[in-house]
N, CA, C and O atoms as CSV, one atom per row, in Angstrom:
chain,resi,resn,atom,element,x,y,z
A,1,UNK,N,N,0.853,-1.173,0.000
A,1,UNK,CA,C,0.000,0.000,0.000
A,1,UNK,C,C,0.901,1.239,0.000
A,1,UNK,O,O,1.946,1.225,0.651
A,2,UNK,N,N,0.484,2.431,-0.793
A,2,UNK,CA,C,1.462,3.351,-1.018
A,2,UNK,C,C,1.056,4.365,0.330
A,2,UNK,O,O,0.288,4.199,1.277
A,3,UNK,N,N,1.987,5.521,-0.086
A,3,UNK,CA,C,1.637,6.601,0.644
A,3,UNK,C,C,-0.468,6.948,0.898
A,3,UNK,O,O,-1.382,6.729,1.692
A,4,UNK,N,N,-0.176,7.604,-0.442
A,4,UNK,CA,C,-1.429,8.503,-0.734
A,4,UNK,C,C,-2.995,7.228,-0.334
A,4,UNK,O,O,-4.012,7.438,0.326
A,5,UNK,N,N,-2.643,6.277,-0.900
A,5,UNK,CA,C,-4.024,5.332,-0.731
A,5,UNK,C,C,-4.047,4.896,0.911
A,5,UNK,O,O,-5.191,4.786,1.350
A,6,UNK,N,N,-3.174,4.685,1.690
A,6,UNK,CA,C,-3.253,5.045,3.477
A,6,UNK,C,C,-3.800,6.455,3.414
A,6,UNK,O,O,-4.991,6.484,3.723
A,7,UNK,N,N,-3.344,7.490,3.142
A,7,UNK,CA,C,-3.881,8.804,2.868
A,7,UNK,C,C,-5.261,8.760,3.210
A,7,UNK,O,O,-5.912,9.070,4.208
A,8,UNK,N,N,-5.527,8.265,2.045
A,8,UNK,CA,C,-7.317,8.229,1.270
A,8,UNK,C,C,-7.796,7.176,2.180
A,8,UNK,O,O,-8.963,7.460,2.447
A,9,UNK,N,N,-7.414,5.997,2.836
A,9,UNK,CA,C,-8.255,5.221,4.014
A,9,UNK,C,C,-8.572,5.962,4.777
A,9,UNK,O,O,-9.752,6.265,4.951
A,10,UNK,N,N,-7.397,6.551,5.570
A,10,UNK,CA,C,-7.577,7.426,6.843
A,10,UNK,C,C,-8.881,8.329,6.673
A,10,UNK,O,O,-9.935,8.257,7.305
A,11,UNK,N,N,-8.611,8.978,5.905
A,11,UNK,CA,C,-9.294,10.646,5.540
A,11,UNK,C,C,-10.989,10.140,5.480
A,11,UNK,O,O,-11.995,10.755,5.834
A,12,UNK,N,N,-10.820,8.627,4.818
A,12,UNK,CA,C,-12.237,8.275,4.532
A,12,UNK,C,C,-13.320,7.682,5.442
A,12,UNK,O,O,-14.399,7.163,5.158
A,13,UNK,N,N,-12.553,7.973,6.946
A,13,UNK,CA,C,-12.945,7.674,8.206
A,13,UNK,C,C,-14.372,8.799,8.609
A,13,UNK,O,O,-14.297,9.985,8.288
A,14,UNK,N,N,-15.352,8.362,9.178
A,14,UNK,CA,C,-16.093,9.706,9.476
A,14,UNK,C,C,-16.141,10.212,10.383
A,14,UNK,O,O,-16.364,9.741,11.499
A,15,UNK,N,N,-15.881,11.580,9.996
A,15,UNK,CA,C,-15.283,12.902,10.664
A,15,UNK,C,C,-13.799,13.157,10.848
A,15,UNK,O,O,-13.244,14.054,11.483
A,16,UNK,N,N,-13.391,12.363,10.290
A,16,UNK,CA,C,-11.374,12.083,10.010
A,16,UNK,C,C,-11.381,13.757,9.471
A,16,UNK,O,O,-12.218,14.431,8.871
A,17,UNK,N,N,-10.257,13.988,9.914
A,17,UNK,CA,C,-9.634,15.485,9.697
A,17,UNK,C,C,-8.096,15.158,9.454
A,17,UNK,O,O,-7.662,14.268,10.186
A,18,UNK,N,N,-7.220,15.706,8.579
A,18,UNK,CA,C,-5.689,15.709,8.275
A,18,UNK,C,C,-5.197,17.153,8.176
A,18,UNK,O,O,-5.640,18.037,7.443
A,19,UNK,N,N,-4.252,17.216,9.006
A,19,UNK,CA,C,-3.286,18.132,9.222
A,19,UNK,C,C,-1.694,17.748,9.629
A,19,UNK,O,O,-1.295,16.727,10.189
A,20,UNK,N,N,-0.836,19.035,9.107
A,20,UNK,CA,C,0.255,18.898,9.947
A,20,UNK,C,C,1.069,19.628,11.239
A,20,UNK,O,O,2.092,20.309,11.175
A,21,UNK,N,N,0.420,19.327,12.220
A,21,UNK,CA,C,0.970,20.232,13.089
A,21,UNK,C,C,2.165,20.010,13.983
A,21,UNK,O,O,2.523,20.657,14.967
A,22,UNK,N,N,2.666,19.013,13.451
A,22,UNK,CA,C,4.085,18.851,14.128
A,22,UNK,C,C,5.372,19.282,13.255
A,22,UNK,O,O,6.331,19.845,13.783
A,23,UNK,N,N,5.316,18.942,11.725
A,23,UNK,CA,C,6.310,19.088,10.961
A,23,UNK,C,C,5.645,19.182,9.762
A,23,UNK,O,O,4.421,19.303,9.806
A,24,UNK,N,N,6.257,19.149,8.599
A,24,UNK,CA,C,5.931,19.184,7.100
A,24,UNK,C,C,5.810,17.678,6.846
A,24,UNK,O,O,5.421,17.388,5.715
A,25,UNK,N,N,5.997,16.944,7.453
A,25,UNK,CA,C,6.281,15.607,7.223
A,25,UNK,C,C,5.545,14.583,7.924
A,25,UNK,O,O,5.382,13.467,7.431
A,26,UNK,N,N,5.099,14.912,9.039
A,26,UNK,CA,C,3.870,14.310,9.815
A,26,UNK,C,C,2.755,14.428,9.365
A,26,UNK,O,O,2.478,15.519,8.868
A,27,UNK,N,N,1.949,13.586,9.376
A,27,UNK,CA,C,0.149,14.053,8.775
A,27,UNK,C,C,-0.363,13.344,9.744
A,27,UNK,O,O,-0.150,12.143,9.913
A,28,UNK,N,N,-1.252,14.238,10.610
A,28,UNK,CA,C,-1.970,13.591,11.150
A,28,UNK,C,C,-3.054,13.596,10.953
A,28,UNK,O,O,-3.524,14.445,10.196
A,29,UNK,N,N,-3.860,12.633,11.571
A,29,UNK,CA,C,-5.213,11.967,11.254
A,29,UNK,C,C,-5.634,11.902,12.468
A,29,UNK,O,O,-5.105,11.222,13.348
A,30,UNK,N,N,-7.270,13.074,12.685
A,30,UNK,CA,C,-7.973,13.338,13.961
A,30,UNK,C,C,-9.298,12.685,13.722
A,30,UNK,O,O,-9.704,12.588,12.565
A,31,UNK,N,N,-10.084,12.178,14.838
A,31,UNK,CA,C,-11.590,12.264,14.918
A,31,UNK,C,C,-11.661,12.665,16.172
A,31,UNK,O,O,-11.298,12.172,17.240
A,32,UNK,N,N,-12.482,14.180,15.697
A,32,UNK,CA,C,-13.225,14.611,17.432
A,32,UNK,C,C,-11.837,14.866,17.940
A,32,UNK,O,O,-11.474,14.080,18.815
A,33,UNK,N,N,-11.009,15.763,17.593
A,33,UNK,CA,C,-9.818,16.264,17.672
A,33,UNK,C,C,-8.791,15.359,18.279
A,33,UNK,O,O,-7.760,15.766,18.814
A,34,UNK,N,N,-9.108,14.226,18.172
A,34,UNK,CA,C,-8.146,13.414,19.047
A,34,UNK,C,C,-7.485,12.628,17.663
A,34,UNK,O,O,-8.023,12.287,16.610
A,35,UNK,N,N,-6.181,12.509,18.117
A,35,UNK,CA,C,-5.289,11.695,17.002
A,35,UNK,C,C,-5.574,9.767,17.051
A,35,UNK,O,O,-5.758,9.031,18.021
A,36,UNK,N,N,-5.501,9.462,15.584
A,36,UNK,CA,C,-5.620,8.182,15.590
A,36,UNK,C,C,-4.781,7.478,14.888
A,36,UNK,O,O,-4.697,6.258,15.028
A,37,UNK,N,N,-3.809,8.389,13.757
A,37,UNK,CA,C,-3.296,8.174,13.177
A,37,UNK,C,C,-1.928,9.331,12.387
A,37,UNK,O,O,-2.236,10.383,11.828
A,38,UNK,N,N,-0.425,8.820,12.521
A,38,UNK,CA,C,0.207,9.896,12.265
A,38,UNK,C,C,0.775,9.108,11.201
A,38,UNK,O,O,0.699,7.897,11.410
A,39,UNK,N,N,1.444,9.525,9.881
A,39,UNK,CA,C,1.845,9.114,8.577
A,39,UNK,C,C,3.214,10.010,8.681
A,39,UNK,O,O,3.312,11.224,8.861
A,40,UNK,N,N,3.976,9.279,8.553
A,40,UNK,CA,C,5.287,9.560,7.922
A,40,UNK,C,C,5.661,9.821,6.577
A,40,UNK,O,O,6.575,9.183,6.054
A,41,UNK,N,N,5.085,10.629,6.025
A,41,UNK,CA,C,4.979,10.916,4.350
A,41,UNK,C,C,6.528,10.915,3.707
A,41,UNK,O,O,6.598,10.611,2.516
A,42,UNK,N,N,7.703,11.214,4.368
A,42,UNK,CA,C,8.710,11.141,3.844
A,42,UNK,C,C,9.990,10.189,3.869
A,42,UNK,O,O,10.955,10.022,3.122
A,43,UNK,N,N,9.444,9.510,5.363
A,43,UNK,CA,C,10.187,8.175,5.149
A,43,UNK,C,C,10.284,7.389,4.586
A,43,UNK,O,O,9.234,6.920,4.146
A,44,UNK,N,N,11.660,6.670,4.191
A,44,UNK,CA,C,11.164,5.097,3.198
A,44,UNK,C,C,12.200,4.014,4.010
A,44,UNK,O,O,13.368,4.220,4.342
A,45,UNK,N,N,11.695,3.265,4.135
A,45,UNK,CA,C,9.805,3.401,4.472
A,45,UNK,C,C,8.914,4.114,4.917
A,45,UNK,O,O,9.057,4.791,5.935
A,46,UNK,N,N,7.825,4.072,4.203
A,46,UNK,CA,C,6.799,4.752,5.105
A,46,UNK,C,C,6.390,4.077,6.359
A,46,UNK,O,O,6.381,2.860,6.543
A,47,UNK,N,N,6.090,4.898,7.106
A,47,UNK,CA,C,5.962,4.241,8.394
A,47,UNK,C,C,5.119,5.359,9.339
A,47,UNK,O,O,5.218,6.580,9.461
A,48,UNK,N,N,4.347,4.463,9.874
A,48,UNK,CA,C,2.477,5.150,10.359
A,48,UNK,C,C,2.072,4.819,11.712
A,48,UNK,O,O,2.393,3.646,11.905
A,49,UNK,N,N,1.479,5.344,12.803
A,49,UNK,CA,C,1.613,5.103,13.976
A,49,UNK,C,C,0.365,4.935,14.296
A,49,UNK,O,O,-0.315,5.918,14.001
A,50,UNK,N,N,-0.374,3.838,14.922
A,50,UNK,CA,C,-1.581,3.715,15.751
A,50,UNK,C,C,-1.809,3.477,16.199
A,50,UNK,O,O,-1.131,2.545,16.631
A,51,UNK,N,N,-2.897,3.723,16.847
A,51,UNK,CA,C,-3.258,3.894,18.624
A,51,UNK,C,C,-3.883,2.098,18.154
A,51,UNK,O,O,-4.219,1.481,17.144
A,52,UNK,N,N,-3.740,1.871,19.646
A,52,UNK,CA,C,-4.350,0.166,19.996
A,52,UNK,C,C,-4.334,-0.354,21.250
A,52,UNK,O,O,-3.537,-0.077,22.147
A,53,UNK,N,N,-5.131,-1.026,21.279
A,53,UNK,CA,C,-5.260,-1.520,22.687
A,53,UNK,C,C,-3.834,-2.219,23.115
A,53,UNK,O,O,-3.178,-3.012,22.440
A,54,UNK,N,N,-3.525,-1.685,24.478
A,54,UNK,CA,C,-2.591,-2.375,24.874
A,54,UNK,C,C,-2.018,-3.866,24.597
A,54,UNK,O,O,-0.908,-4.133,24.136
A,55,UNK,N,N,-2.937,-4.690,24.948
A,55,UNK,CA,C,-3.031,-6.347,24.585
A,55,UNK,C,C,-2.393,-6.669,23.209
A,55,UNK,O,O,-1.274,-7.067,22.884
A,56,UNK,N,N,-3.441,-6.371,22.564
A,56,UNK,CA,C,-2.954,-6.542,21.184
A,56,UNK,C,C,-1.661,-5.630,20.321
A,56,UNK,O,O,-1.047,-5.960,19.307
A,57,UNK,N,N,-1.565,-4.615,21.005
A,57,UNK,CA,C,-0.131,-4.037,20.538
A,57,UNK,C,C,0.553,-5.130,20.882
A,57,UNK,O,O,1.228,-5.697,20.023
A,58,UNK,N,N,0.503,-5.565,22.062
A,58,UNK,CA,C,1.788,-6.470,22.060
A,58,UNK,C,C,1.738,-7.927,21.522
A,58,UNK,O,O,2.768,-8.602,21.494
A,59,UNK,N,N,0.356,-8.491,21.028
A,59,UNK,CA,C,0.661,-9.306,20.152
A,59,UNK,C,C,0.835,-9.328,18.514
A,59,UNK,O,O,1.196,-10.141,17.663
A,60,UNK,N,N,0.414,-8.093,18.556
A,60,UNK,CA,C,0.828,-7.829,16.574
A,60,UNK,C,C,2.798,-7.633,16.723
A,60,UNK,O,O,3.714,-8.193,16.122
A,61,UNK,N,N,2.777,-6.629,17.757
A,61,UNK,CA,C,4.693,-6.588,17.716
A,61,UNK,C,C,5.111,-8.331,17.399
A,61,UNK,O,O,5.770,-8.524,16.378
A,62,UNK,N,N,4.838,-9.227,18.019
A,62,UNK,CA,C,5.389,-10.521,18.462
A,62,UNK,C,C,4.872,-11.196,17.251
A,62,UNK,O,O,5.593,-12.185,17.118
A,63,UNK,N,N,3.946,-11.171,16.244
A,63,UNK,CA,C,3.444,-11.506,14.877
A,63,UNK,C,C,4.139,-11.208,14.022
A,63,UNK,O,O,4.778,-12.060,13.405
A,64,UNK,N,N,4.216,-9.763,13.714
A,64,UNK,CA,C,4.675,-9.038,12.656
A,64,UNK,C,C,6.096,-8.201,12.964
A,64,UNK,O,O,6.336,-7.396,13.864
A,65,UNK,N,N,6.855,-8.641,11.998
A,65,UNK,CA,C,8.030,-8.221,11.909
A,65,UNK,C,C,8.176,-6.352,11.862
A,65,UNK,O,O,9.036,-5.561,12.250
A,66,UNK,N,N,6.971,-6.233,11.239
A,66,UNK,CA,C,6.929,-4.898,10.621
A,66,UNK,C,C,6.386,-3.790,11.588
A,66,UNK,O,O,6.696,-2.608,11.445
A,67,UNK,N,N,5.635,-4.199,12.486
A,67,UNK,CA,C,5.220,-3.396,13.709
A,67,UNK,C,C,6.396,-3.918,14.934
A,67,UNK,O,O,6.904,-4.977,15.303
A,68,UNK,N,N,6.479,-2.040,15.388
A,68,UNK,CA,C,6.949,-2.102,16.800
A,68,UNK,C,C,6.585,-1.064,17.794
A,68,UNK,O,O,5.760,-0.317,17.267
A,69,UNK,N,N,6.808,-0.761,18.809
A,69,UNK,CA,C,6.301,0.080,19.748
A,69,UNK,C,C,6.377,1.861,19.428
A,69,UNK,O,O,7.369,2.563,19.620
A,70,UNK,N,N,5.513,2.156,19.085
A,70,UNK,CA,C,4.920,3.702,18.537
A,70,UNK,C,C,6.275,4.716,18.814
A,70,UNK,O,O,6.600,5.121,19.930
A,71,UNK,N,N,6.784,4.941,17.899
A,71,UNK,CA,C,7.788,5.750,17.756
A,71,UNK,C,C,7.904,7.428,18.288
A,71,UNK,O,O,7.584,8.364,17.556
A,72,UNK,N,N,8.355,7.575,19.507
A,72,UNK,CA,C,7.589,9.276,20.066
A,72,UNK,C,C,6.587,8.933,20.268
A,72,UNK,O,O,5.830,9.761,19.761
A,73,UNK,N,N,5.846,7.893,20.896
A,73,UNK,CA,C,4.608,7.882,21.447
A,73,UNK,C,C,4.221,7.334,22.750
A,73,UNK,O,O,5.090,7.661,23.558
A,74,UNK,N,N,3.583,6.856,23.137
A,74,UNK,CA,C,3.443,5.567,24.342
A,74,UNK,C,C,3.276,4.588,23.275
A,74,UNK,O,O,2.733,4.438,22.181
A,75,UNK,N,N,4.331,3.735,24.509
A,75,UNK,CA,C,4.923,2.506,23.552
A,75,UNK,C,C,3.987,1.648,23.954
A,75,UNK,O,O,3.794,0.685,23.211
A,76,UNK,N,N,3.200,1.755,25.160
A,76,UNK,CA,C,1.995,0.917,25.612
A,76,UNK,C,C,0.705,0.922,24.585
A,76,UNK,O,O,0.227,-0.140,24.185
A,77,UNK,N,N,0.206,2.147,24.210
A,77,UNK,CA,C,-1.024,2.428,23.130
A,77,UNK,C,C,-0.869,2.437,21.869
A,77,UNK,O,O,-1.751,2.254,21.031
A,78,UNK,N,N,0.694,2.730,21.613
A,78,UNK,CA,C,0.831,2.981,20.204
A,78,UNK,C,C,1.589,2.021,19.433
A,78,UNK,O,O,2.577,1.580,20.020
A,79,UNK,N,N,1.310,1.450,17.899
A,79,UNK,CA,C,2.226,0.874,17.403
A,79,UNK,C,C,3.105,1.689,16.194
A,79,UNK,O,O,2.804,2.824,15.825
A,80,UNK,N,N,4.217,0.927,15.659
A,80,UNK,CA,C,4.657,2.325,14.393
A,80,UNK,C,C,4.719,0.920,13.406
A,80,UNK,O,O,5.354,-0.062,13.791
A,81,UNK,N,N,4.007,0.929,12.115
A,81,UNK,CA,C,4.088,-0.043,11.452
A,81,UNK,C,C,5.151,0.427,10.141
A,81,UNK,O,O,5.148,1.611,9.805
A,82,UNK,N,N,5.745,-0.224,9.672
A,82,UNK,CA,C,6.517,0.294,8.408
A,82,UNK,C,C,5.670,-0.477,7.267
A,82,UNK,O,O,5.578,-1.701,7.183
A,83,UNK,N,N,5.254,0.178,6.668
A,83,UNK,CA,C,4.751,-0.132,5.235
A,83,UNK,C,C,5.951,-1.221,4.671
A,83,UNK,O,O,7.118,-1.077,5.035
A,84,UNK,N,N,5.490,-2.465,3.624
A,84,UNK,CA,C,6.462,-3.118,2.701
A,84,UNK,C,C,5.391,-4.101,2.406
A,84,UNK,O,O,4.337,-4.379,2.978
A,85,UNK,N,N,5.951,-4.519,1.397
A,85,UNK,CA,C,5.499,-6.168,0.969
A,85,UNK,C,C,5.164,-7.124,2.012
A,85,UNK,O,O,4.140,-7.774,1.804
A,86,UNK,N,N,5.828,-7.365,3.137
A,86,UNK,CA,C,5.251,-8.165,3.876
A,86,UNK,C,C,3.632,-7.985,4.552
A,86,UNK,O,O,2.789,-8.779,4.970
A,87,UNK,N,N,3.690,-6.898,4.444
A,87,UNK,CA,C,2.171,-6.250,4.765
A,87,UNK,C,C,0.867,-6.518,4.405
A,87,UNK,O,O,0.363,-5.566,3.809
A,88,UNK,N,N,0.024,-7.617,4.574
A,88,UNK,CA,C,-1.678,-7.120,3.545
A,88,UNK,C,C,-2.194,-5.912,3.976
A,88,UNK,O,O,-2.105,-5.302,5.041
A,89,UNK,N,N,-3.130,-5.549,2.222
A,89,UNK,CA,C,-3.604,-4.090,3.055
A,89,UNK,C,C,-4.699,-3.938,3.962
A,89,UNK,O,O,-5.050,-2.943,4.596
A,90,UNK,N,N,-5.360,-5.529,3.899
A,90,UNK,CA,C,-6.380,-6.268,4.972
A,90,UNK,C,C,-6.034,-5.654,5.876
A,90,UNK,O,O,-6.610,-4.641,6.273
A,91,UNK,N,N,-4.781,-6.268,6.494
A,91,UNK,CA,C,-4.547,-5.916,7.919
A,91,UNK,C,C,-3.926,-4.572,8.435
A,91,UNK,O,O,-3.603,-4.231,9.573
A,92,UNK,N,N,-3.853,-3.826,7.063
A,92,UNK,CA,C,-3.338,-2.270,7.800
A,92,UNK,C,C,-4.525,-1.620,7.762
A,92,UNK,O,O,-4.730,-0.485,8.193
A,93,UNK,N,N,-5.271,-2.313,7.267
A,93,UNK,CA,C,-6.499,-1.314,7.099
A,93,UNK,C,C,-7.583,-1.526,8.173
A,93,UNK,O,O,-8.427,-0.697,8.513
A,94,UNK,N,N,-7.329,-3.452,8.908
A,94,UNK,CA,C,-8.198,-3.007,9.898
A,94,UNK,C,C,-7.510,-2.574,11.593
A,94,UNK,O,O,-8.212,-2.441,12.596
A,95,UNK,N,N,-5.712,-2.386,11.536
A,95,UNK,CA,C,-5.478,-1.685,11.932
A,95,UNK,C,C,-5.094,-0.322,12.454
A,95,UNK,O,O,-4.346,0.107,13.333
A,96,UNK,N,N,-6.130,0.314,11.311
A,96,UNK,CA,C,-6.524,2.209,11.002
A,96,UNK,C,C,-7.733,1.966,11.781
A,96,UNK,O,O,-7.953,2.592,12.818
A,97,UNK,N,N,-8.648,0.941,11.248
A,97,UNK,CA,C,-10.478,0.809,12.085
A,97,UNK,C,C,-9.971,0.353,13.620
A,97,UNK,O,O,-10.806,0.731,14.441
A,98,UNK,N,N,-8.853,-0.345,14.241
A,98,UNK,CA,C,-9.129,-0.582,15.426
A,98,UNK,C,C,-8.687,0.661,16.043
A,98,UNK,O,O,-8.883,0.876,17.239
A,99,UNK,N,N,-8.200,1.345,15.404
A,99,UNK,CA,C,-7.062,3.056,16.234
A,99,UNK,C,C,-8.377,3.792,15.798
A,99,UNK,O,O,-8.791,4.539,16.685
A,100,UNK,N,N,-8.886,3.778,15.037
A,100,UNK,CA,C,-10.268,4.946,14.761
A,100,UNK,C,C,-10.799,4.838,15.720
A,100,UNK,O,O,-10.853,5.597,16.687
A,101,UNK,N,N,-11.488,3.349,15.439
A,101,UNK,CA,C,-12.701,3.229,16.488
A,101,UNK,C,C,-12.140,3.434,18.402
A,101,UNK,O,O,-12.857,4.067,19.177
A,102,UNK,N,N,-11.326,3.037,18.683
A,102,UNK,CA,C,-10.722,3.378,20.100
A,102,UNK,C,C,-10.936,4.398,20.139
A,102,UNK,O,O,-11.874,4.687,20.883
A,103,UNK,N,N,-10.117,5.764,19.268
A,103,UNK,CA,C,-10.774,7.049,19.863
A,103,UNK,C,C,-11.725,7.291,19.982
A,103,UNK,O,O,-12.160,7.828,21.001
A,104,UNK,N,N,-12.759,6.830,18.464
A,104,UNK,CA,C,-14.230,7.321,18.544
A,104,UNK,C,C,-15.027,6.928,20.061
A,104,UNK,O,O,-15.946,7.667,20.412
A,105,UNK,N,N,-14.712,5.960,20.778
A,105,UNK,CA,C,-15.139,5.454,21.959
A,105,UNK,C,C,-14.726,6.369,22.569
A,105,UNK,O,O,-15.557,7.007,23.216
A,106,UNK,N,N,-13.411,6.766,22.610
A,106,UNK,CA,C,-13.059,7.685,24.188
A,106,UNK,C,C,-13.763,9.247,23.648
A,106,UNK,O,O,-13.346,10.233,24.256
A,107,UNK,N,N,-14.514,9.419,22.847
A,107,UNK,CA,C,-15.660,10.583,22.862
A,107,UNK,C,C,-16.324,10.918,23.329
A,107,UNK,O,O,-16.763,9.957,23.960
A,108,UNK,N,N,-17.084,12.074,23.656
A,108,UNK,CA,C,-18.734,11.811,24.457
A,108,UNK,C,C,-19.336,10.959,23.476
A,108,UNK,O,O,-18.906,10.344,22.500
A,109,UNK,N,N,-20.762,11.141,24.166
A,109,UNK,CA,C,-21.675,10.244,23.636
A,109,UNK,C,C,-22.446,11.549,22.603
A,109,UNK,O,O,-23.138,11.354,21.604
A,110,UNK,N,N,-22.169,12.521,23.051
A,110,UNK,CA,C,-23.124,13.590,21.830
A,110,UNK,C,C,-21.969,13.525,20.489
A,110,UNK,O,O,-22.368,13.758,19.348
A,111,UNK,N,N,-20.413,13.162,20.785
A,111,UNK,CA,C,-19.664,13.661,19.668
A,111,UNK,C,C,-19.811,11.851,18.497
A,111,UNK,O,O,-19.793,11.443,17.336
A,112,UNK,N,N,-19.906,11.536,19.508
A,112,UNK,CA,C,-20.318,9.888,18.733
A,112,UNK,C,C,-21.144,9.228,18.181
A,112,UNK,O,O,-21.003,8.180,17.551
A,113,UNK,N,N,-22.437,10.074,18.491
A,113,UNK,CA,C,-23.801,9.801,18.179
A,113,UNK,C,C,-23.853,10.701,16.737
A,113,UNK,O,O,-24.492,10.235,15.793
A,114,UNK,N,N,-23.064,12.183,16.582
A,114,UNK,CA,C,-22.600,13.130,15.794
A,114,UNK,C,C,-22.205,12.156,14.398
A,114,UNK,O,O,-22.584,12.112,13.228
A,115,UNK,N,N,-21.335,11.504,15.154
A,115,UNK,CA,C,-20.328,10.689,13.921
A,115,UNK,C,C,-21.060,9.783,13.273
A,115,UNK,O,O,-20.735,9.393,12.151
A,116,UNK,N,N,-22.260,9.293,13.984
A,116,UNK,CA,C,-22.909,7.922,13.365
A,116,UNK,C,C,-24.271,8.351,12.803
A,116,UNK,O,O,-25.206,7.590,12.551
A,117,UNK,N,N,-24.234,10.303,12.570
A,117,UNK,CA,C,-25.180,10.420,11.717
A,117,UNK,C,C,-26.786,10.555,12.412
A,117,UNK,O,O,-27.809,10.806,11.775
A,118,UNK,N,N,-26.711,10.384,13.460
A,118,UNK,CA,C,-27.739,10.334,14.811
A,118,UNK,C,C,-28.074,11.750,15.461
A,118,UNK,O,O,-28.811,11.819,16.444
């Protein structure tokens, strides 16, 4: 999966917002102003950081070669995956929905009910 089409997953989240407010090179990815997702647009690898439940951060690290503990982040919530071939985009993609949906939970219930169109 390239840059831009992670891009276009993220963004296609509802109520997903992209900005860069750390560098020219960070993009982050908000719902309900909270981050779920940061993109490394200039690394190569690319390499993308997301929030996850503790548990399972630490069993995707111990799976996948390609994830490790969130780079500048909490190494407890966050993973940093490097994009490559070893990757399906199955599984990066439903590890964007498990970092979405976590924040969307830690929302109120008016900003969530907002999101689901309610």
């Amino acid at each position: 999966m390239n840059t831009e089409t992670l891009r276009q997953y993220c963004i296609s989240k509802p109520g997903a917002t992209e900005s860069f407010p750390f560098d020219e090179s960070t993009l982050v990815f908000k719902v309900g102003g909270k981050m779920f997702a940061l993109l490394d647009i200039e690394s190569s690898p690319t390499t993308i950081n997301l929030k996850c439940d503790p548990e399972r951060a630490v069993q995707l690290r111990d799976e996948h070669p390609a994830v490790a503990p969130g780079f500048h982040m909490s190494k407890r919530h966050w993973n940093t995956v490097t994009l490559g071939s070893a990757l399906r985009s199955s599984d990066l993609h439903e590890w964007v929905d498990h970092s979405y949906e976590l924040v969307v939970k830690s929302l109120t219930k008016a900003s969530q009910a907002e999101l689901a169109g309610n």
